[in-house]
Backbone bond lengths (Angstrom), bond angles and torsions (degrees), N, CA, C in turn:
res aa  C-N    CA-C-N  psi(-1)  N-CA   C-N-CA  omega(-1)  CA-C   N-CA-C  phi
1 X - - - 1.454 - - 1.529 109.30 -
2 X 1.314 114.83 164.17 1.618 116.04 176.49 1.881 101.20 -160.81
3 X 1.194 88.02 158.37 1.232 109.01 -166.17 1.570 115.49 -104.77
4 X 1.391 114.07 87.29 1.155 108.62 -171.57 1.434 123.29 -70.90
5 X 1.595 128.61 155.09 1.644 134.41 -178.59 1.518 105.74 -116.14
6 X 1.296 116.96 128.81 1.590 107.42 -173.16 1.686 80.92 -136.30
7 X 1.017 116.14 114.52 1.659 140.18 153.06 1.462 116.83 -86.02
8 X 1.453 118.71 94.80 1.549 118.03 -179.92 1.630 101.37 -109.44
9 X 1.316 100.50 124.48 1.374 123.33 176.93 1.842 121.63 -44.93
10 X 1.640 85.86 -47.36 1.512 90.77 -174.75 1.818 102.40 -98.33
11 X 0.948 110.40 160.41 1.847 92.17 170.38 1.461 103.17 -104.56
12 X 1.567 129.26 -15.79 0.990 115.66 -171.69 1.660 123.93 -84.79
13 X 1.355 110.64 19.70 1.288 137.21 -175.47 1.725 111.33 -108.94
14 X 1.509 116.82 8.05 1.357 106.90 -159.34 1.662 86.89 -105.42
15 X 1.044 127.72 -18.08 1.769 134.60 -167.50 1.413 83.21 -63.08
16 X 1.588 128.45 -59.79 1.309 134.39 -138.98 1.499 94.39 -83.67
17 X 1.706 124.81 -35.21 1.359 128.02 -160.33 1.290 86.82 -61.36
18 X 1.884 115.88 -74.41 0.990 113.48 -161.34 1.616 129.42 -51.82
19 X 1.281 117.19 -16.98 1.599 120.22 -170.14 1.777 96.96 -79.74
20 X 1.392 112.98 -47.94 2.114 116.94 159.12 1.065 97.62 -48.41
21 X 1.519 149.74 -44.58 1.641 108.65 -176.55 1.297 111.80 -79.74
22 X 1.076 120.78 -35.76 1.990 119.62 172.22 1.210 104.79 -43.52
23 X 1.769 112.44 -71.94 1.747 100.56 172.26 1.307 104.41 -32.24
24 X 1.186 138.24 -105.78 1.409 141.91 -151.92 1.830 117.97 -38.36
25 X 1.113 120.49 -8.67 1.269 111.36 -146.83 1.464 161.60 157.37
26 X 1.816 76.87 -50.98 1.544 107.96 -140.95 1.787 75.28 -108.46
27 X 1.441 100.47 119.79 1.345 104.64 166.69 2.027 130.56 -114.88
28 X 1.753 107.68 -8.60 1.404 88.32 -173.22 1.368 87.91 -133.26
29 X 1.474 121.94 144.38 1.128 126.55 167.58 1.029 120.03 -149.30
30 X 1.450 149.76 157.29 1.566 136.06 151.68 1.169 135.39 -108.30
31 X 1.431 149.57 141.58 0.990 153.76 -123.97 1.661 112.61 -137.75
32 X 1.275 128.63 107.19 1.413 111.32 175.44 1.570 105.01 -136.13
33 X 1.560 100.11 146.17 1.861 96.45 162.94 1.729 127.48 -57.93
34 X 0.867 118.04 144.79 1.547 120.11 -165.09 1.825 103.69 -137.12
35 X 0.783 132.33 146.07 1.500 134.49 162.97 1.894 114.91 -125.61
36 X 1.640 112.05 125.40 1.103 112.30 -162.91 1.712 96.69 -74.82
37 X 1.152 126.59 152.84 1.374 142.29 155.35 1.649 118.52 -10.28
38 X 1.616 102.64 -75.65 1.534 112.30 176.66 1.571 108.43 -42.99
39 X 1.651 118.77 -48.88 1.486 110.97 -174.48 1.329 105.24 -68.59
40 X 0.938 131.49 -61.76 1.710 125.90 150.67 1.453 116.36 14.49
41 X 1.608 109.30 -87.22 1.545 125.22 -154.47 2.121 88.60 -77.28
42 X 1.578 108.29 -38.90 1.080 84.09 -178.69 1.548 144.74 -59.28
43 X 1.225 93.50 -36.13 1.448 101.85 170.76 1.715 125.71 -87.65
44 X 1.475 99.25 -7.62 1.720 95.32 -176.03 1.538 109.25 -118.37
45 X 1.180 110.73 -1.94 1.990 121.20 -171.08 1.614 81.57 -119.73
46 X 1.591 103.50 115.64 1.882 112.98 172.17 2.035 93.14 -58.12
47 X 1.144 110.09 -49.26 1.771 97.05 -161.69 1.513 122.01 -51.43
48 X 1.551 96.47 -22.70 1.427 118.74 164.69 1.638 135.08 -66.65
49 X 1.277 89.85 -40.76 1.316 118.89 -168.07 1.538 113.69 -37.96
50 X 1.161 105.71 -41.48 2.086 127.37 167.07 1.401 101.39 -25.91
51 X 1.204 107.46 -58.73 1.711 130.77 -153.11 1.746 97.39 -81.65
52 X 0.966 145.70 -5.12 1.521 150.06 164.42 1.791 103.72 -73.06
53 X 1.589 88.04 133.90 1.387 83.54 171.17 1.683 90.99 -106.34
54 X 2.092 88.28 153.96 1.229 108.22 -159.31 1.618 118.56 -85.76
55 X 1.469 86.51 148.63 1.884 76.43 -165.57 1.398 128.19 101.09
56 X 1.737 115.05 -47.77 1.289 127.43 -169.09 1.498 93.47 -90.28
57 X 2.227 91.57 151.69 1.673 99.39 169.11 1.261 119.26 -71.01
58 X 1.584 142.04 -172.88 1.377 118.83 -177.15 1.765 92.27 -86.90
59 X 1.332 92.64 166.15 1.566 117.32 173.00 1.375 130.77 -43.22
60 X 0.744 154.42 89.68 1.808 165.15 -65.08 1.768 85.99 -171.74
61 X 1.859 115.74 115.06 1.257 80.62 155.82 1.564 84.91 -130.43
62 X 1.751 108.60 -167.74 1.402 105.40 169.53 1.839 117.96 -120.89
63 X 1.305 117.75 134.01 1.315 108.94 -170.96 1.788 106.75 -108.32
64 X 1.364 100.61 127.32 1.670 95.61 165.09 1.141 133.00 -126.35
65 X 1.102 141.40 129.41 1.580 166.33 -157.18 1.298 101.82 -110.75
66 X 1.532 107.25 128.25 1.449 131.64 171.37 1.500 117.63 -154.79
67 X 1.275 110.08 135.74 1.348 108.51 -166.84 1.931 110.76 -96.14
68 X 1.442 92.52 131.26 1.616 83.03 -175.35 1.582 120.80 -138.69
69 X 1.471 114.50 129.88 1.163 107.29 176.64 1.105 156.97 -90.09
70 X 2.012 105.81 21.66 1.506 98.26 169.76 2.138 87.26 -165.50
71 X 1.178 84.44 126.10 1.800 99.41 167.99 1.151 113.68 1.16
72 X 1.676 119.57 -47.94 1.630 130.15 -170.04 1.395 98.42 -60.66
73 X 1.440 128.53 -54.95 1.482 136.85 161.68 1.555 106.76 -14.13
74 X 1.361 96.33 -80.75 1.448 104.04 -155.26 1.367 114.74 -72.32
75 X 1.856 128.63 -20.84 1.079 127.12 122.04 1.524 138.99 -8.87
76 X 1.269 128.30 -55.54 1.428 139.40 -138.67 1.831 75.09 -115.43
77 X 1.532 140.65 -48.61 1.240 143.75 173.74 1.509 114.41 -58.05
78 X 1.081 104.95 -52.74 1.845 98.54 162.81 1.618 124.49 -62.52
79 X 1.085 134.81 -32.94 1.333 166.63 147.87 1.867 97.49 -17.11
80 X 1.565 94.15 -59.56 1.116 101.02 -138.38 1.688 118.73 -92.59
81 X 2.030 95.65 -21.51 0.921 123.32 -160.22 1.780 89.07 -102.67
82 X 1.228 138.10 -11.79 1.426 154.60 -176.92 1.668 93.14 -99.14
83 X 1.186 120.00 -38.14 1.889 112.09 -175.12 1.418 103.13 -66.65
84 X 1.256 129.25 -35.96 1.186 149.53 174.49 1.852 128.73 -63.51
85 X 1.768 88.86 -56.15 2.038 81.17 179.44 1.886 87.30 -126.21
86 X 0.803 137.55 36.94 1.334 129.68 175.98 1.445 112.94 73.10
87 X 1.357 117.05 159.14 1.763 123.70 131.25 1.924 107.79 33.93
88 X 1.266 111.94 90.29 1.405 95.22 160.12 2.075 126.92 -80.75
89 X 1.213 59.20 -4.10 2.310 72.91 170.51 1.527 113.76 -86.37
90 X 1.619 94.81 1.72 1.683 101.09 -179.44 1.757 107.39 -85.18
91 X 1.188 118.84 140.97 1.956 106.64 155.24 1.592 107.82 -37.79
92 X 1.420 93.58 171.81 1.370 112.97 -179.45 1.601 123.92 14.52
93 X 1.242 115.93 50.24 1.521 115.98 -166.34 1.981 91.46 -131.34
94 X 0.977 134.53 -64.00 2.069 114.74 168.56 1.796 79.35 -179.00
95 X 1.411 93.29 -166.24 1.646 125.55 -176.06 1.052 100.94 -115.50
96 X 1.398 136.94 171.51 1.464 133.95 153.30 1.870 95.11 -162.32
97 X 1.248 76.33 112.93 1.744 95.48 171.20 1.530 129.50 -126.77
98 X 1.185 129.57 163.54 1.398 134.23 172.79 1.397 109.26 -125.63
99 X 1.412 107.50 138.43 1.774 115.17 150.33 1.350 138.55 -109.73
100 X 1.258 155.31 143.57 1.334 116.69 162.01 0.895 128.02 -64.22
101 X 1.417 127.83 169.17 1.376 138.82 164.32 1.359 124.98 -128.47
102 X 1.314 129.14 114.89 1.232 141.30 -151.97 1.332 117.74 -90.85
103 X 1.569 118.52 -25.42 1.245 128.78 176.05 1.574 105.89 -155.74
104 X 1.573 113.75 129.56 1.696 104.68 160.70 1.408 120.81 -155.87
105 X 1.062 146.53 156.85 1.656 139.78 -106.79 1.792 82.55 -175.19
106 X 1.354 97.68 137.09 1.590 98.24 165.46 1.421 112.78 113.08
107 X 1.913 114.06 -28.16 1.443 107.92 -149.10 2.219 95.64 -96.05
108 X 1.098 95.53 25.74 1.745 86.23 169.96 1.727 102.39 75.47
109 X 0.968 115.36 -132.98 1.567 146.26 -166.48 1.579 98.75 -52.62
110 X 1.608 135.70 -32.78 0.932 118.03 -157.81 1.990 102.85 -82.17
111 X 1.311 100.52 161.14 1.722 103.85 175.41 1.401 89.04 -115.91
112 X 2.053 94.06 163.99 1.555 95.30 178.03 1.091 132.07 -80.46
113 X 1.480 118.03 -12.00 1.029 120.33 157.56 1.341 137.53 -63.40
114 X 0.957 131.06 23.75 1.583 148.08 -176.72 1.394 125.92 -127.68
């Protein structure tokens, strides 16, 4: 199993992500607000502070986590989350990562061996 990281830049793109993984499949995921670093230092480090655009709150993104057990997954999640905001090799468009996961408890139906 592995633990996928989906960093979407915009948040107002995550309604649409998530409704492409239902089409496809993809049924459990979770969703949390995240703020990247730069919006961070910009608004709270003065040396930074230059680099804030003015007026605006800092940069809002949304990250979602889903646990998946086989490549085809994480396939059909990149797929899906790219049908949606384009190109993840583009700027400002998300991350998409995997980890393993060695042990996990909670998910119903799945065995550990899988």
């Amino acid at each position: 199993m592995k633990l996928l990281i989906a960093i979407i830049n915009d948040p107002d793109y995550v309604t649409d992500i998530l409704d492409e993984f239902y089409q496809r499949g993809i049924r459990g995921a979770t969703v949390m607000d995240s703020t990247g670093m730069a919006h961070i230092m910009a608004h709270q480090v003065p040396f930074f502070s230059r680099f804030a655009e003015f007026g605006e709150e800092p940069g809002r993104n949304k990250t979602i986590f889903a646990v998946l057990k086989t490549d085809e997954e994480r396939k059909t999640i990149e797929k899906a989350i790219e049908a949606i905001i384009g190109d993840l090799d583009e700027s400002d468009t998300g991350i998409v990562m995997t980890l393993p996961i060695d042990y996990c408890k909670g998910l119903g139906n799945l065995k550990e061996d899988e």
